[in-house]
C-alpha positions as CSV (number, residue, x, y, z in Angstrom):
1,X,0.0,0.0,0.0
2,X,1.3,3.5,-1.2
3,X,2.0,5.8,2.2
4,X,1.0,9.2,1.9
5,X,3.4,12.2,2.3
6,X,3.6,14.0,4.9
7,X,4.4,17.2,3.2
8,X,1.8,19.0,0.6
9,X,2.3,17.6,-3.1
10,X,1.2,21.4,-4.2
11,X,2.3,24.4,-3.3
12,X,-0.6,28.0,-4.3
13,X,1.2,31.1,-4.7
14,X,-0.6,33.7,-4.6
15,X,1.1,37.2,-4.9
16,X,-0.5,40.2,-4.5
17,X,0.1,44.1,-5.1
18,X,-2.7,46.0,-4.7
19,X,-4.7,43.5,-5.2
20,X,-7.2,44.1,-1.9
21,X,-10.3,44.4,-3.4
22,X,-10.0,40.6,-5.0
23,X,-7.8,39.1,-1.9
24,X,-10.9,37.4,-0.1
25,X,-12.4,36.0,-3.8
26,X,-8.9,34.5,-4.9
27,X,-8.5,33.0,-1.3
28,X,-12.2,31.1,-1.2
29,X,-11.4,30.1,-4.8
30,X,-8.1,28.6,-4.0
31,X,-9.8,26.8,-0.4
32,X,-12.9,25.3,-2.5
33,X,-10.9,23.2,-4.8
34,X,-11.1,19.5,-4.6
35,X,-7.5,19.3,-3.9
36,X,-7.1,18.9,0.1
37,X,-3.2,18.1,0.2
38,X,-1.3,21.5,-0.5
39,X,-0.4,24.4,1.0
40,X,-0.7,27.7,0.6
41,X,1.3,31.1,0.4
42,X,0.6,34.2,-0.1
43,X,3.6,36.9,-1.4
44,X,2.9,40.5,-0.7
């Protein structure tokens, strides 16, 4: 049987720069995927 890691497998970058008025959007879209083993940063 294949073990999973214990680490993400993807990593969401998300840079923003003035980018307030869309922060809360992009974030919701990025924690409704199907996906549940990554991480996520975000680069201001």
């Amino acid at each position: 049987m294949a073990s999973h890691p214990s680490s993400p497998i993807v990593t969401v970058l998300l840079p923003v720069y003035n980018g307030e008025r869309y922060l809360r959007e992009a974030v919701e879209s990025i924690l409704t995927q199907t996906l549940e083993s990554f991480e996520g940063k975000t680069l201001t």
